[in-house]
N, C-alpha and C positions, 0 to 999 in steps of 0.2 A: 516402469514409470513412463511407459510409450505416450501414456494420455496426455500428458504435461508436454510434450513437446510437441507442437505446430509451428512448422517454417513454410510461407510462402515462396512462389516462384520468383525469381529474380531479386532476391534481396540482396543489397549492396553492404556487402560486405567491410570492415573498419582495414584496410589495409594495417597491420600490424608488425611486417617482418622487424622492425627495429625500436618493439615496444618491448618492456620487457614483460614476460608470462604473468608473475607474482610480482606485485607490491613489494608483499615482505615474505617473502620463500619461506625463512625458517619457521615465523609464527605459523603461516598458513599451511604448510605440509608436516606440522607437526605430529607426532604420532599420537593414536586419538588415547592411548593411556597417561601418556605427557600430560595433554590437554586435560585429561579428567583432576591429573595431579595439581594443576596450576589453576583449574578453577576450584578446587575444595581448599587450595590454600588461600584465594582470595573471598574465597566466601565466608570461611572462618574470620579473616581479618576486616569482612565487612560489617558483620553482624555488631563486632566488637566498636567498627566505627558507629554505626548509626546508633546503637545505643549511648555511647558516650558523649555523640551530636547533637544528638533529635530527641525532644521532650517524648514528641508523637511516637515514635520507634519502641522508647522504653518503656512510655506508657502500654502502648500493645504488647509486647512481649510479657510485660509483667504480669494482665490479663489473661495471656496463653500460660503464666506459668513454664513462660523458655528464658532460658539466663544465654549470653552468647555462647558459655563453655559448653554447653547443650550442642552446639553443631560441632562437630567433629568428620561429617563424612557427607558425601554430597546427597544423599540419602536421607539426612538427619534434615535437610530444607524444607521437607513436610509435617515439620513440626513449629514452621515458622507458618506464623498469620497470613494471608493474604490484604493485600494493599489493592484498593478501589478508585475509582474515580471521585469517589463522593468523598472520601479519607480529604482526597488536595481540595474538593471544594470546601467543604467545612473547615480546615487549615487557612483558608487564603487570607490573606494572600501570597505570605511564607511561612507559615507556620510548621512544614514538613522540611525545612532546610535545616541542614547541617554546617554551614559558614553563614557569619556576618555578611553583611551589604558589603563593606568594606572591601571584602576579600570574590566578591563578583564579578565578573567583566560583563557582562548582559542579561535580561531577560525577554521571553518570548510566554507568549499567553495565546488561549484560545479564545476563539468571539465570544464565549459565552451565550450564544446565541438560546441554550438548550438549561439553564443554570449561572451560578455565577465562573467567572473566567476561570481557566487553570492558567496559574504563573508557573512558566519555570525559568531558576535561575541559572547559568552555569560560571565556572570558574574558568581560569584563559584556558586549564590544563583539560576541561570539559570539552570548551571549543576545540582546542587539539585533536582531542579524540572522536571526536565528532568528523571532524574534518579528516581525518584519516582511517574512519571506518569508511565513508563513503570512496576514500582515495582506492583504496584496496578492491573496495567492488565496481568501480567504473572501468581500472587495470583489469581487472575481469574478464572484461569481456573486452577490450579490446581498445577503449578510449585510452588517448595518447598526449603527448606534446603536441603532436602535430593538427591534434582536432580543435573547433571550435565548437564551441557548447551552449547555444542557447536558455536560458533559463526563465523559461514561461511557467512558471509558479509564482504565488503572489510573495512582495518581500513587504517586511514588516513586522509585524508581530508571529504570523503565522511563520512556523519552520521553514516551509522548502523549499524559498526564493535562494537564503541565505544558507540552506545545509547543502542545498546544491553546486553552490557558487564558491561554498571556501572549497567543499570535497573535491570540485574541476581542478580549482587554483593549486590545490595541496600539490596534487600529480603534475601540475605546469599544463595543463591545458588551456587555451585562453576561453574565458566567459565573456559573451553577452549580456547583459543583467536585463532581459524588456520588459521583466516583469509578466502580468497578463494585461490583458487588454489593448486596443489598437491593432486590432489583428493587422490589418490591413499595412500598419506599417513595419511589421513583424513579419510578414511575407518578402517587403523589397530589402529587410536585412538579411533575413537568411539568404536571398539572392545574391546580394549584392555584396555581401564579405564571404560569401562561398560558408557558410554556416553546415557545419557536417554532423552536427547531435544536437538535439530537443530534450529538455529537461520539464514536463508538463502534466496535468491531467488527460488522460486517455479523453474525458468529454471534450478538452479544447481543444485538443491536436483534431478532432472528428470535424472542428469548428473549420478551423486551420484549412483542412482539406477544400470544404466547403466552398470558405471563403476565396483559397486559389482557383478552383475548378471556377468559379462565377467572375472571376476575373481573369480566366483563358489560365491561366498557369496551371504545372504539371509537376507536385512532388518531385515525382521519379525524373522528369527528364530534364525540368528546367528547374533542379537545385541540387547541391552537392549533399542531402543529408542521409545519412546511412544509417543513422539507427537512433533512436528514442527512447528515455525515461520515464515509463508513465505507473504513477502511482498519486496518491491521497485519496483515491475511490476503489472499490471493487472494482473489478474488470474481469472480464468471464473470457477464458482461452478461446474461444468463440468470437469475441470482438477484438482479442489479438489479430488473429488472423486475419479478418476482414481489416484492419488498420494497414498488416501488411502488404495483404494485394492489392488495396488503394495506393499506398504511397511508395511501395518499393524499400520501404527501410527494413530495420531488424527490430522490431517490438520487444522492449526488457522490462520487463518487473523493477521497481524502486519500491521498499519498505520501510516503514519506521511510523512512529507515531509523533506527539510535538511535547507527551511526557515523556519520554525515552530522549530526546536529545531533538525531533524529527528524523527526515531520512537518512536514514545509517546502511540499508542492504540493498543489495543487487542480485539478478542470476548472473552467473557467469556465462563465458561461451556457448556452452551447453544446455543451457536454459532447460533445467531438470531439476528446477526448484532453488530459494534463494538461500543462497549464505550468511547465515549468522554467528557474528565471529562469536567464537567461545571462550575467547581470553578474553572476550570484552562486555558478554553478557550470557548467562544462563537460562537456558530454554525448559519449560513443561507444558505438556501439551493436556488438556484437563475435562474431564466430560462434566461441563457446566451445568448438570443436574446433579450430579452427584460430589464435585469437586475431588474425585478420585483420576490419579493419571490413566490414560488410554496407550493401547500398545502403537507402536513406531506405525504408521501410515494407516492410522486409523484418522476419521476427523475430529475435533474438540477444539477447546478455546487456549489460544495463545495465554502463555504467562512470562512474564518477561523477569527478572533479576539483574539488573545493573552492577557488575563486578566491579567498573572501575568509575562511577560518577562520584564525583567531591559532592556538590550544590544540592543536589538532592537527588541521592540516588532512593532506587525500588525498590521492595522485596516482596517479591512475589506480584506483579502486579499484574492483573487479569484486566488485561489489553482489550478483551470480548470479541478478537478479530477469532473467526474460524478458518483452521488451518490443519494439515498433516504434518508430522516431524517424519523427515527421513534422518537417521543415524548413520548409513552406509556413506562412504568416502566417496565422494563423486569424481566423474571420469576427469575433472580436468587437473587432478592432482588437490585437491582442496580437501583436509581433512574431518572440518568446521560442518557441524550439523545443517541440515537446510530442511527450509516448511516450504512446503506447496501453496500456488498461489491462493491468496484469500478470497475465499467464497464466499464471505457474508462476514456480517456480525451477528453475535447472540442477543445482542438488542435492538438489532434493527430488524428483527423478525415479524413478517407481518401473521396474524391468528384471520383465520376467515371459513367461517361454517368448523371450528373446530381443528381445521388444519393448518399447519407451518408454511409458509409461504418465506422466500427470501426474492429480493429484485434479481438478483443474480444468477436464481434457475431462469426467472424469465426472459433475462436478456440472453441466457445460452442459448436456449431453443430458438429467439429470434431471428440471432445474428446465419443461422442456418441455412433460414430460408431465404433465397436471391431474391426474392421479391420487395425485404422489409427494406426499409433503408435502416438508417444507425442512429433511430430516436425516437424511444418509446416515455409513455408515460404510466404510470399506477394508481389506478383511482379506487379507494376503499368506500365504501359508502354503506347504510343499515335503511335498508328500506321497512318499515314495520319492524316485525321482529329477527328479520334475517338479513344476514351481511351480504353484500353484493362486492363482486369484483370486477374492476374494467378496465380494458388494457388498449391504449392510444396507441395507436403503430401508423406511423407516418412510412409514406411506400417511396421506392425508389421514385423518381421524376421519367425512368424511361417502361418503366408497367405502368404506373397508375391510368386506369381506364373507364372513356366512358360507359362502359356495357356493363348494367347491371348484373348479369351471366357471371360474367368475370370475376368481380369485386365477390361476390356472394360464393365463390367457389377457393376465392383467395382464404376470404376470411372463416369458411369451413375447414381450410384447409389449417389454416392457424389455430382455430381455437383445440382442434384434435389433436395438433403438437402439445398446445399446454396442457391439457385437460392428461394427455400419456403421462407426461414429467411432474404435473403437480397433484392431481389426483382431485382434482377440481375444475368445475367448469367456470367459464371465465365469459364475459362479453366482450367481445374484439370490436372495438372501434377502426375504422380505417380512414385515415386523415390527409391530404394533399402535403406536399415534400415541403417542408420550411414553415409547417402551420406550430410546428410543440418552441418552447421554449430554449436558445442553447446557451449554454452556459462558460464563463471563461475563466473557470476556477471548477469546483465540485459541484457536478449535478445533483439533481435534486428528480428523482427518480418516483417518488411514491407521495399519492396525496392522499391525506389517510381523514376522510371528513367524519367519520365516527367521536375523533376528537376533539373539535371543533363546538 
């Protein structure tokens, strides 16, 4: 799994010696047949919950022709339905819960920007767990008591202002709460209280930089941060790296969705892929043409099973993130399955002249070349009867050049990068440093005017 791992020069390291390894040692170095045994006993006792919970549950089950006595082995869960997105839309706005309001402590929803909102509810016992999946992967890798933990994710309804924020507090790290936005005065905090971890989208920490670099500040040299959670967007190992030889930190993967709880995982140390506890949720990894499982580090679509949510747990619920499952024990002593990081969604796939297109090949190839800067854009468009592609790439500030020579040899030189990796040719726009859009939440990557 050498591919998965890119460390930049000079990364600052989490001083650790007096943190401890594991969380919780015994869960997480448990032996992985233990763990098989303790998820088929809570899978059994789940199926039995949500049917006796959820109208919705036993309505579909009964449809499948599955009664709960029907699961008996962890093998027997492909005889259970798959649960959609569209399940919670149609539901909403609780109609897939399993407690009364009464027995809730919160809810969080997504914008609905794309459909009607998803509600989720959870129970205090939720938030618990929630707050202690994230405890366990921040311990991970090496965050402590003694860190401070900026959390630039937005709070509110969206997850992972506040999954970030209890997950710090669990472990006793102190948080920052700045939310997003205001960069500018989210640069003299992190200065100013000596802030040593970011909790953010990979797009806005790019902002972040930016915005220090145009106000003489220096990640690396004039802040104390060491390492960063960047997740709620794809991000290509590609733009890791370039994150960390800009800033100097240690770039870590954060996963979760905002119907699973939001963010719940981390990579460890090791950064060889994230850990998904297995006492806390069940992983398949599924080739979303066929809905048949794919073997261990093959790619396909995440499916998730919530073992232990009260409020509304999943079964089976096809996430659409694409990912690889490794099952082997990883070096840092961690017995707990781990997916590589996501490289797309199965719905956010763009079709153009017949071919699969994801944003995420294209910002690999990007971040490649020293020339690009870290902000492209995706234009779909249908000229007559044929689909056109065009790729805005805004250039570093220290290339961009007046000599037509140049520019035309730059962008010969990009279009034959993409045109290798997607099998398609592509029009390269080449645009002056700060002309695209940035964003201080989740970018917005591909304009697709075909639908329009």
């Amino acid at each position: 799994m050498s591919g998965l791992i890119s460390r930049a020069q000079n990364i600052r390291y989490t001083e650790c010696e007096k943190m401890p390894e594991y969380w919780d040692p015994e869960i997480e170095t448990m032996p992985v047949e233990n763990l098989n045994k303790l998820q088929e006993e809570k899978l059994k006792r789940l199926v039995h919950y949500v049917y006796e919970n959820s109208p919705f549950y036993r309505k579909k089950f009964d449809e499948h022709g599955v009664k709960p006595e029907d699961i008996q082995t962890l093998e027997d869960i492909r005889k259970l339905p798959f649960t959609v997105k569209q399940d919670l839309r149609d539901t909403y706005p609780t109609g897939m819960f399993c407690v009364p309001n009464s027995k809730l402590t919160r809810f969080h929803a997504s914008s609905g920007t794309t459909g009607k909102p998803i509600v989720v509810g959870y129970t205090q016992n939720d938030i618990d767990e929630w707050a202690e999946s994230l405890a366990r992967g921040f311990t991970s890798v090496g965050l402590g008591k003694n860190d401070i933990l900026q959390v630039s994710y937005g709070y509110g309804l969206f997850t992972g202002g506040l999954g970030a924020h209890y997950g710090s507090e669990k472990l006793g790290a102190t948080v920052l709460p700045t939310s997003s936005g205001n960069t500018e005065r989210q640069l003299e905090l992190m200065r100013d209280l000596d802030v040593t971890a970011i909790a953010c989208t990979p797009s806005y920490f790019l902002y972040l930089i930016e915005t220090a670099r145009k106000e003489g500040i220096s990640i690396r040299d004039d802040t104390k941060l060491k390492m960063g959670f960047f997740g709620a967007e794809p991000w290509s190992e590609e733009l890791k790296k370039r994150i960390e030889d800009e800033s100097g930190i240690k770039a870590i993967d954060i996963y979760g969705t905002s119907e699973m709880s939001g963010p719940l995982f981390t990579e460890c140390s090791e950064q060889c892929g994230i850990h998904i506890w297995a006492d806390k949720f069940l992983v398949e990894i599924i080739n979303p043409e066929t809905d048949e499982p794919v073997p261990d580090g093959e790619i396909g679509e995440l499916v998730i099973t919530t073992l232990n949510k009260e409020a509304l747990p999943l079964i089976r619920y096809r996430v659409r993130d694409l990912t690889r499952k490794i099952s082997e024990p990883c070096v840092c002593g961690r017995t707990h399955p781990r997916i590589t990081r996501i490289s797309g969604r199965s719905d956010d796939m763009i079709i153009v002249r017949g071919i699969n297109v994801f944003p995420g090949q294209v910002e690999s190839v990007l971040m490649k070349i020293p020339e690009v800067g870290n902000h492209f854009m995706i234009i779909v468009d249908r000229i007559g009867p044929l689909d056109s592609m065009k790729v805005q790439i805004e250039m570093n500030e220290s290339v961009f050049s007046d000599k037509m020579s140049d520019m035309m040899a730059l962008k010969k030189k990009i279009s034959s990068a993409l045109k290798s990796v997607l099998n398609l040719a592509v029009q390269v726009e080449l645009v002056e440093h700060g002309s695209l859009p940035r964003s201080e939440g989740k970018s917005k990557k591909v304009i697709d005017k075909r639908k329009i």
